[in-house]
C-alpha positions as a Python dict, from the first residue, in 0.01 Angstrom:
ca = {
    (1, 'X'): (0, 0, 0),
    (2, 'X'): (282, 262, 112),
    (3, 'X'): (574, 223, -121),
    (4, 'X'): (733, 560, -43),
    (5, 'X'): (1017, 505, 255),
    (6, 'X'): (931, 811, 399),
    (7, 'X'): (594, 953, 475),
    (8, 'X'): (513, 1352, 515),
    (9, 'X'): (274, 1434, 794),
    (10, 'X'): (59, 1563, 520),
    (11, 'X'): (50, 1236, 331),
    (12, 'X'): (-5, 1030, 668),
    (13, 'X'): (-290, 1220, 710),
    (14, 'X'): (-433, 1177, 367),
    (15, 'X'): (-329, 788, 369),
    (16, 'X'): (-541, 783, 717),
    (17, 'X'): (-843, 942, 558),
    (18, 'X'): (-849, 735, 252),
    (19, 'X'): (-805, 371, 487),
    (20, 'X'): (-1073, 520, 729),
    (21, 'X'): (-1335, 586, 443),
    (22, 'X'): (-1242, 236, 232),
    (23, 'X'): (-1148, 14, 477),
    (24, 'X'): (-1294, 129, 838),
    (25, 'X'): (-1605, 253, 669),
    (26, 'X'): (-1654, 573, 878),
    (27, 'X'): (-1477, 778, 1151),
    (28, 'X'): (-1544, 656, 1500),
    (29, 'X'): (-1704, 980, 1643),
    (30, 'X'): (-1467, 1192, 1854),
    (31, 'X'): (-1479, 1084, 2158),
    (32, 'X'): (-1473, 755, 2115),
    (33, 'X'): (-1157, 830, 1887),
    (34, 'X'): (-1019, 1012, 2211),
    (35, 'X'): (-1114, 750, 2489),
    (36, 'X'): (-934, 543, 2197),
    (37, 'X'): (-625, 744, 2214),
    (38, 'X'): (-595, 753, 2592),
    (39, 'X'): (-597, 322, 2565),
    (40, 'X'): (-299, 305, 2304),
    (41, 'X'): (-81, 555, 2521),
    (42, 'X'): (-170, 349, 2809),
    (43, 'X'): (-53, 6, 2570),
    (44, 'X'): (270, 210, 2503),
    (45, 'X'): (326, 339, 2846),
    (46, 'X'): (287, 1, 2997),
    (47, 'X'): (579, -144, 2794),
    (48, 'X'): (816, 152, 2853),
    (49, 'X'): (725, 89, 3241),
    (50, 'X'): (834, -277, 3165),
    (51, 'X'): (1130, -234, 2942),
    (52, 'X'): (1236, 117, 3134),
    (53, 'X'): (1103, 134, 3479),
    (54, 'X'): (1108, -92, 3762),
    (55, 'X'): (824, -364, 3653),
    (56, 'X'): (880, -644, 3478),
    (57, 'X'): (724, -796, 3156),
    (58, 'X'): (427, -1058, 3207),
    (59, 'X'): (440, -1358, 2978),
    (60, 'X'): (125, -1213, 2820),
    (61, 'X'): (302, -928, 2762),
    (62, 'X'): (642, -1053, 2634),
    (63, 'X'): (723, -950, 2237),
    (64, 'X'): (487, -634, 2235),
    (65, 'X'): (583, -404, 1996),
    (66, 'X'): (664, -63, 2109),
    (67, 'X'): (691, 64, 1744),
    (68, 'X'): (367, -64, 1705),
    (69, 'X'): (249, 91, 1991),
    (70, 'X'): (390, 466, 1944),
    (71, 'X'): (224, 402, 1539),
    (72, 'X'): (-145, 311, 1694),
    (73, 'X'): (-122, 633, 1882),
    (74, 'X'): (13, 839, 1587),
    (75, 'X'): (-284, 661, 1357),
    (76, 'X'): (-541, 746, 1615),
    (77, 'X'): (-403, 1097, 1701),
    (78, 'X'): (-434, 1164, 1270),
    (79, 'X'): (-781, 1024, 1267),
    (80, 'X'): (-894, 1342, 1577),
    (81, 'X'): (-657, 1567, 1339),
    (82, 'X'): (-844, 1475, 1040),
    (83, 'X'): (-1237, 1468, 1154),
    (84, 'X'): (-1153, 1775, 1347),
    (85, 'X'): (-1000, 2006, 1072),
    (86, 'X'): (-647, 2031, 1196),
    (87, 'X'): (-385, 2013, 955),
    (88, 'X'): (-58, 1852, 1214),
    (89, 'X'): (181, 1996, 921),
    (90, 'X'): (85, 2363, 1016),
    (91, 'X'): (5, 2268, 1418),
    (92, 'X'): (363, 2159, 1428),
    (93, 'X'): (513, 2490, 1280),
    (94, 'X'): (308, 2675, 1532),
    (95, 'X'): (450, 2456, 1780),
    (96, 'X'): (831, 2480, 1713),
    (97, 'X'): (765, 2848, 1695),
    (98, 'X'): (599, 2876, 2006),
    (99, 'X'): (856, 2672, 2158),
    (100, 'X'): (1189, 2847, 2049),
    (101, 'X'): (1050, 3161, 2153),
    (102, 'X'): (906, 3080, 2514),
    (103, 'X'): (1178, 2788, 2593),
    (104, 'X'): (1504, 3025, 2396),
    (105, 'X'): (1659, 3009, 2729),
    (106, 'X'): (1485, 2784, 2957),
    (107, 'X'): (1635, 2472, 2962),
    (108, 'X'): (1936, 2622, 2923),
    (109, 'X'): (1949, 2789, 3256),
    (110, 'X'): (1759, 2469, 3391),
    (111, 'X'): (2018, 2359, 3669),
    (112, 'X'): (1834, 2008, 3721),
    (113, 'X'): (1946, 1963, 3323),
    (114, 'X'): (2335, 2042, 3380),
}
């Protein structure tokens, strides 16, 4: 389906659209697409606690995917982009702007960083 090694944020978000109205039929609605969202960052944060933190892996558990993981977040964070107008190529801009100008010298002068 995706022969192109890399994939713009733009095209990810057209790729999404296209699966969601072919293969998934519809949009779920946004909240469920949210409650959604909240369950695959709880999938990914329970492997980082297991391969990072202090707990260990359950055999149920053992050969998750954390690629997999961070991608079912990124899918389900495109599908709340997509049904609710934002375009994540321009959001992201805004962001690194908004970032370089309040956090210039933040971290920087952040002892607990040194």
């Amino acid at each position: 389906m995706i022969e192109d090694k890399d994939i713009t944020i733009s095209q990810a978000q057209k790729l999404v659209d296209e699966w969601i109205n072919t293969v998934g039929v519809r949009y779920f609605n946004e909240l469920t697409n949210t409650a959604i969202l909240m369950e695959e960052v709880g999938e990914l944060a329970r492997i980082m606690a297991r391969k990072y933190g202090e707990q260990s892996f359950k055999a149920s558990e053992e050969g998750k995917d954390m690629a997999d993981e961070m991608a079912d977040v990124l899918w389900v964070l495109i599908c709340l982009a997509n049904q609710t107008g934002v375009d994540l190529t321009e959001a992201l801009k805004k962001n690194f702007e908004k970032k370089n100008i309040r956090d210039k010298d933040r971290h920087k002068q952040n002892n607990k960083l040194k």
